[in-house]
LUMMI-54287 format. One record per residue: residue in one letter; x, y, z of N, C-alpha, C, CB in turn. Coordinates in pm, 1 decimal. Each point is the difference from the previous one (the first is absolute). Glycine has a CB too. Example, Ala and Ser with C-alpha at 12.3 -4.5 7.8 and 13.67 -1.06 7.14 Angstrom:
# LUMMI-54287
type A, n.xx 1319.0, n.yy -569.0, n.zz 780.0, ca.xx -89.0, ca.yy 119.0, ca.zz 0.0, c.xx 90.0, c.yy 120.0, c.zz 0.0, cb.xx -189.2, cb.yy -117.3, cb.zz 124.6
type S, n.xx 154.2, n.yy 222.3, n.zz -196.6, ca.xx 82.0, ca.yy 119.0, ca.zz 6.0, c.xx -77.0, c.yy 109.0, c.zz 73.0, cb.xx 118.4, cb.yy -62.8, cb.zz -214.5
# end
This chain:
# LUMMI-54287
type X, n.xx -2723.0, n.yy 663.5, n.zz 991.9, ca.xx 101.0, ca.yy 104.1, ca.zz -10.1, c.xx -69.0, c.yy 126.4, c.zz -54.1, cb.xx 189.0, cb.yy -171.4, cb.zz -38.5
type X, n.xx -167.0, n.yy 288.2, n.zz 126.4, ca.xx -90.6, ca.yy 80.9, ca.zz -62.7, c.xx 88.7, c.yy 99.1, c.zz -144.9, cb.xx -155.9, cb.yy 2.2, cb.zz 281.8
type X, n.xx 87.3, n.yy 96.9, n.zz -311.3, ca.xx 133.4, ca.yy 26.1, ca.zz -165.2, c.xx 54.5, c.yy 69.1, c.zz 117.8, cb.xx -92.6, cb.yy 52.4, cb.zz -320.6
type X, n.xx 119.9, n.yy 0.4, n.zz 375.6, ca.xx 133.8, ca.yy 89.8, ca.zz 40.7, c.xx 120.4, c.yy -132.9, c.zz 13.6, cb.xx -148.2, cb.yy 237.8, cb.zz 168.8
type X, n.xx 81.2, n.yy -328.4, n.zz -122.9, ca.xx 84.5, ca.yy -82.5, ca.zz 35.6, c.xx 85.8, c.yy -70.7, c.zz -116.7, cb.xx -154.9, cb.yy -13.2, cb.zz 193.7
type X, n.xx 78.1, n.yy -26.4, n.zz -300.7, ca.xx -7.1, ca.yy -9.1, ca.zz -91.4, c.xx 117.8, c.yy 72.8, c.zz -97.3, cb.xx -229.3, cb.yy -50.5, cb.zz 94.8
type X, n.xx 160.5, n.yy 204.9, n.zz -76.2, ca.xx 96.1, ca.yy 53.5, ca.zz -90.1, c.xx 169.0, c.yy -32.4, c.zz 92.6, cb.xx -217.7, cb.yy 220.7, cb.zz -123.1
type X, n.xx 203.6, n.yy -191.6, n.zz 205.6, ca.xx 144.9, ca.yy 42.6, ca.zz 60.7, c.xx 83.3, c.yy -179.9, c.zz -5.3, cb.xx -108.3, cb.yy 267.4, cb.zz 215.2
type X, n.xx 69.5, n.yy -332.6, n.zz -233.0, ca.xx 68.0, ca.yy -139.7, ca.zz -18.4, c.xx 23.8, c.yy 32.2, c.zz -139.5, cb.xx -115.1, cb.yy -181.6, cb.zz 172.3
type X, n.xx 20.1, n.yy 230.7, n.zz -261.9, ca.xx 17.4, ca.yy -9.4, ca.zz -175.7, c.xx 164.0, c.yy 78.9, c.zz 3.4, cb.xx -323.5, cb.yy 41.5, cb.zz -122.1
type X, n.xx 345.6, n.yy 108.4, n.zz 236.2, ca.xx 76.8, ca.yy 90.1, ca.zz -24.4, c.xx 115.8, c.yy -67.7, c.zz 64.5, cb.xx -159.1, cb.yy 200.8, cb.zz -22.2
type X, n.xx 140.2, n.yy -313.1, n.zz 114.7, ca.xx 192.3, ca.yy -36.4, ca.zz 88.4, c.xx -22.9, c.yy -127.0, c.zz -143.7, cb.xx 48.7, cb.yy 25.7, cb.zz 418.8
type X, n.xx -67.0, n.yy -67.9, n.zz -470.8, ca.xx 32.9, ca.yy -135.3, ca.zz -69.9, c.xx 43.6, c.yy 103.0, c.zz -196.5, cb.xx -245.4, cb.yy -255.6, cb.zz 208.9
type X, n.xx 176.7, n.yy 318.8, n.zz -186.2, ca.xx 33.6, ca.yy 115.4, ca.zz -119.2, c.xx 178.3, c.yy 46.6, c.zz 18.6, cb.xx -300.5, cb.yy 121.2, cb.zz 14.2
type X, n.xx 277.6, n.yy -30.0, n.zz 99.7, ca.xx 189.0, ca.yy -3.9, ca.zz 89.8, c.xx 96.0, c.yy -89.7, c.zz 17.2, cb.xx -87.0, cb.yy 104.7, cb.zz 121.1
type X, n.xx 84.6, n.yy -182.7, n.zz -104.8, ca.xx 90.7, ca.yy -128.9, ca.zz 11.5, c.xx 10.4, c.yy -73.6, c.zz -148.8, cb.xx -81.1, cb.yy -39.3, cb.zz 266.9
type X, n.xx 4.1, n.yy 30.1, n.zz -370.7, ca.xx -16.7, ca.yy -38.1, ca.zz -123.0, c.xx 78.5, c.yy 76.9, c.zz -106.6, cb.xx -209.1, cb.yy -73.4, cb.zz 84.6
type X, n.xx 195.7, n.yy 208.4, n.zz -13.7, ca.xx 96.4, ca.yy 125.2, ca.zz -74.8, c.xx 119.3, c.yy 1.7, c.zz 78.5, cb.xx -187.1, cb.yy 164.5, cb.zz -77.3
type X, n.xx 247.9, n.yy -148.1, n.zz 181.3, ca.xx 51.5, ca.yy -20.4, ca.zz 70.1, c.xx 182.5, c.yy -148.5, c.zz -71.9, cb.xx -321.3, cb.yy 121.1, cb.zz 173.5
type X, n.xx 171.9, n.yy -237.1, n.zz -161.7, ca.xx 95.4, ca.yy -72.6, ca.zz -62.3, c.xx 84.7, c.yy -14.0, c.zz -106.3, cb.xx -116.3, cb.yy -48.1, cb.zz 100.4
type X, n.xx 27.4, n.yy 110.2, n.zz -180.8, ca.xx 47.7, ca.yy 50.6, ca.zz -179.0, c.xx 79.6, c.yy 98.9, c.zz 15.4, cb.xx -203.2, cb.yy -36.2, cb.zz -129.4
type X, n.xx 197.8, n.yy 94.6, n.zz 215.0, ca.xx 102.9, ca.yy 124.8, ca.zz -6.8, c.xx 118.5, c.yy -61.5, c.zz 54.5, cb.xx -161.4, cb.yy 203.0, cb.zz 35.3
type X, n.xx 165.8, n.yy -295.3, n.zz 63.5, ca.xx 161.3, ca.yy -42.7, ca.zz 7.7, c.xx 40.8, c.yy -89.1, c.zz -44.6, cb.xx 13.7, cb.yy 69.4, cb.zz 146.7
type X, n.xx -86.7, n.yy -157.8, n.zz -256.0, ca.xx 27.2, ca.yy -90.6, ca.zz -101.3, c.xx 77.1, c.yy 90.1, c.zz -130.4, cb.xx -225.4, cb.yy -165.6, cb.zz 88.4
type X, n.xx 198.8, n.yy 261.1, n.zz -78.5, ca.xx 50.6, ca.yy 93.6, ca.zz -145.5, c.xx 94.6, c.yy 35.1, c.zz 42.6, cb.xx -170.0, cb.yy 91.9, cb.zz -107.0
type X, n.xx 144.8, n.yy -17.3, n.zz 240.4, ca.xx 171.5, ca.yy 44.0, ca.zz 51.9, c.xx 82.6, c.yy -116.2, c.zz 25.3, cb.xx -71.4, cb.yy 204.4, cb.zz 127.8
type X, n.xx 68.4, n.yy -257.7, n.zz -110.7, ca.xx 122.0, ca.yy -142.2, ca.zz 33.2, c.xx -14.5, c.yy -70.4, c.zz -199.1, cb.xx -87.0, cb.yy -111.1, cb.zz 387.8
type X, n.xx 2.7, n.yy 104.4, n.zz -434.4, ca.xx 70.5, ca.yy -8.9, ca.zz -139.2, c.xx 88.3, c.yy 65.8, c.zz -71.7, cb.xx -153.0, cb.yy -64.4, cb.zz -0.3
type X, n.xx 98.9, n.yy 215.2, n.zz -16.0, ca.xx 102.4, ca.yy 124.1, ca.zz -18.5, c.xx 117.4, c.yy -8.7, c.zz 49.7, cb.xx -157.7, cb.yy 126.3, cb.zz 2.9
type X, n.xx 171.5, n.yy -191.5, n.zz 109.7, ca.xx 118.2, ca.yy 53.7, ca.zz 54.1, c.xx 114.7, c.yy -167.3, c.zz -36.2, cb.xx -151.0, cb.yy 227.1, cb.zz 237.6
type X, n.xx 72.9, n.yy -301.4, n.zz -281.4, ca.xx 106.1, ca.yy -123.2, ca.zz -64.9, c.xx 93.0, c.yy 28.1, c.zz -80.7, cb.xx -151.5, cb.yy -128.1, cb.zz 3.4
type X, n.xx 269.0, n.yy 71.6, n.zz 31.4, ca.xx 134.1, ca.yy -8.3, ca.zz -90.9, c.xx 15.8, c.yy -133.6, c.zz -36.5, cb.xx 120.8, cb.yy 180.8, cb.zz 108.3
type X, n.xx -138.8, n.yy -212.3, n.zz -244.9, ca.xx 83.3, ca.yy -171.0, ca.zz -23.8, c.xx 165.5, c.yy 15.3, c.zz 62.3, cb.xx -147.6, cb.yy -67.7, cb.zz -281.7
type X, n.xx 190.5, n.yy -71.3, n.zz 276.8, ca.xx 169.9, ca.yy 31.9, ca.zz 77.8, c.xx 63.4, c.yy -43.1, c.zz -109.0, cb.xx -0.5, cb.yy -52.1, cb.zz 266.6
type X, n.xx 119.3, n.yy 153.2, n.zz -254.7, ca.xx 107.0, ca.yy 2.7, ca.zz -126.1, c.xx -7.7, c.yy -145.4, c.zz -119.0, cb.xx 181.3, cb.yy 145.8, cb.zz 202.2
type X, n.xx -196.5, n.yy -236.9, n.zz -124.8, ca.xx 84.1, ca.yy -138.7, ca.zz -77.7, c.xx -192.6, c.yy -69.3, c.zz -47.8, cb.xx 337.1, cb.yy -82.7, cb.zz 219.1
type X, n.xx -391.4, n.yy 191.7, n.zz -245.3, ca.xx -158.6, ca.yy -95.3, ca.zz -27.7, c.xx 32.0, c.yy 5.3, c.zz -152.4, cb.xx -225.0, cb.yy 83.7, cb.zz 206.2
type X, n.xx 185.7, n.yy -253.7, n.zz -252.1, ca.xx -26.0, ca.yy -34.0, ca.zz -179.5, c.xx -113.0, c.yy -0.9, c.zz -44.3, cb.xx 151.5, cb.yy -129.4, cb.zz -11.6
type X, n.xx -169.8, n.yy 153.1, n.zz -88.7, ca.xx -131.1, ca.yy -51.0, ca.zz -65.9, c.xx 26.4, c.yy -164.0, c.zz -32.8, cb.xx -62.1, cb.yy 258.9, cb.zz -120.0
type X, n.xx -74.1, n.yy -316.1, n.zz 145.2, ca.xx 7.0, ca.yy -171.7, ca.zz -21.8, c.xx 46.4, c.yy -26.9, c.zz -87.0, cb.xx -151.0, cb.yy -53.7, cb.zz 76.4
type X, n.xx 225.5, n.yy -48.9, n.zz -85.2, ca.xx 53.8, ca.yy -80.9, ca.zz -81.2, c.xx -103.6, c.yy -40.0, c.zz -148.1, cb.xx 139.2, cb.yy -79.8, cb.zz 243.5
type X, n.xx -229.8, n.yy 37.7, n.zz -243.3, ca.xx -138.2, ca.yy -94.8, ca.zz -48.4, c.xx -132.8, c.yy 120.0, c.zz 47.1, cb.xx 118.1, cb.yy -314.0, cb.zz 69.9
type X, n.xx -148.3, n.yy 285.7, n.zz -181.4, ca.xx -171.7, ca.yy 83.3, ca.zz -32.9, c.xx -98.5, c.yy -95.4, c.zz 50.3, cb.xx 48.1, cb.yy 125.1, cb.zz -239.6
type X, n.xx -157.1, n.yy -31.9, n.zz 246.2, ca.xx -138.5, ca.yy -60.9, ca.zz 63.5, c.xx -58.3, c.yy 62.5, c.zz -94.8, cb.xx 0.6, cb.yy -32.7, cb.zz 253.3
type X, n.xx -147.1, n.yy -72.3, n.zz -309.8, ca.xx -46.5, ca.yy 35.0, ca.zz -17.5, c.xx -153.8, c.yy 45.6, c.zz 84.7, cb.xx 188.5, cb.yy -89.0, cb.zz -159.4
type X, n.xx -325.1, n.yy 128.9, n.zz 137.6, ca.xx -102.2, ca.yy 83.2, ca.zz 66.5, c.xx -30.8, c.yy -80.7, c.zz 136.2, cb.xx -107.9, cb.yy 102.3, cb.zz -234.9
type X, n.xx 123.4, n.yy -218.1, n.zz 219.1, ca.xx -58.3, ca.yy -122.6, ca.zz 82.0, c.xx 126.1, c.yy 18.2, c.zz 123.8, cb.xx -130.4, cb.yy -200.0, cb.zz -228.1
type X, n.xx 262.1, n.yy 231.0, n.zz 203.3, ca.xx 71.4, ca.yy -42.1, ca.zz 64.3, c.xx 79.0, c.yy -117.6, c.zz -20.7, cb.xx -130.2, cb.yy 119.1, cb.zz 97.9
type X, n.xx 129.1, n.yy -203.0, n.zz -160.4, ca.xx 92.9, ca.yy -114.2, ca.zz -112.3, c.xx 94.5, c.yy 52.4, c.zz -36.8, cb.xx -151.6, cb.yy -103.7, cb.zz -98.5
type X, n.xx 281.4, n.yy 23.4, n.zz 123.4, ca.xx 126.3, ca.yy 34.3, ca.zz -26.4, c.xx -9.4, c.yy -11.3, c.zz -146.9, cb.xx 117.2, cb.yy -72.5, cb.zz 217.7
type X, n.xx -73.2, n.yy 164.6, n.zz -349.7, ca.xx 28.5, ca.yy -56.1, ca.zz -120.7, c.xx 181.0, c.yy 12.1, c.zz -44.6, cb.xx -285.8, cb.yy 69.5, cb.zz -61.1
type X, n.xx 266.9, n.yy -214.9, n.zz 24.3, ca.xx 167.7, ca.yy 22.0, ca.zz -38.4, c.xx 32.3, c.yy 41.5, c.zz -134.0, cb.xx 53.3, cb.yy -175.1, cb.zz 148.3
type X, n.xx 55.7, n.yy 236.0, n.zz -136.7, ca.xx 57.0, ca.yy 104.4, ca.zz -157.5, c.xx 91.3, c.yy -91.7, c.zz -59.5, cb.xx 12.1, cb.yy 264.5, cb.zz 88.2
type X, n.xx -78.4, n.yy -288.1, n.zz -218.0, ca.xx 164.5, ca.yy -60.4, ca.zz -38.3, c.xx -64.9, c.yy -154.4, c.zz -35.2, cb.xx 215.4, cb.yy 155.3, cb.zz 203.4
# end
């Protein structure tokens, strides 16, 4: 592969990499939780293990 070739693969995989991140942020931004969302019942702790209260 010679570098031109080289570079210009570095520059479409660079585009599409940015590309993706950019509509991962816009479609986060643009999330609404829906009216009737709770916070859990029961805590976790770091691991992910349910700990019970009480």
């Amino acid at each position: 592969m010679t570098q031109n070739q080289w570079l210009l693969h570095q520059l479409v995989i660079s585009c599409v990499l940015s590309t993706t991140v950019i509509i991962s942020q816009v479609a986060l931004a643009g999330y609404e939780p829906p009216d009737d969302q709770k916070p859990p019942k029961e805590s976790s702790d770091s691991s992910g293990v349910r700990v019970m209260d009480g």
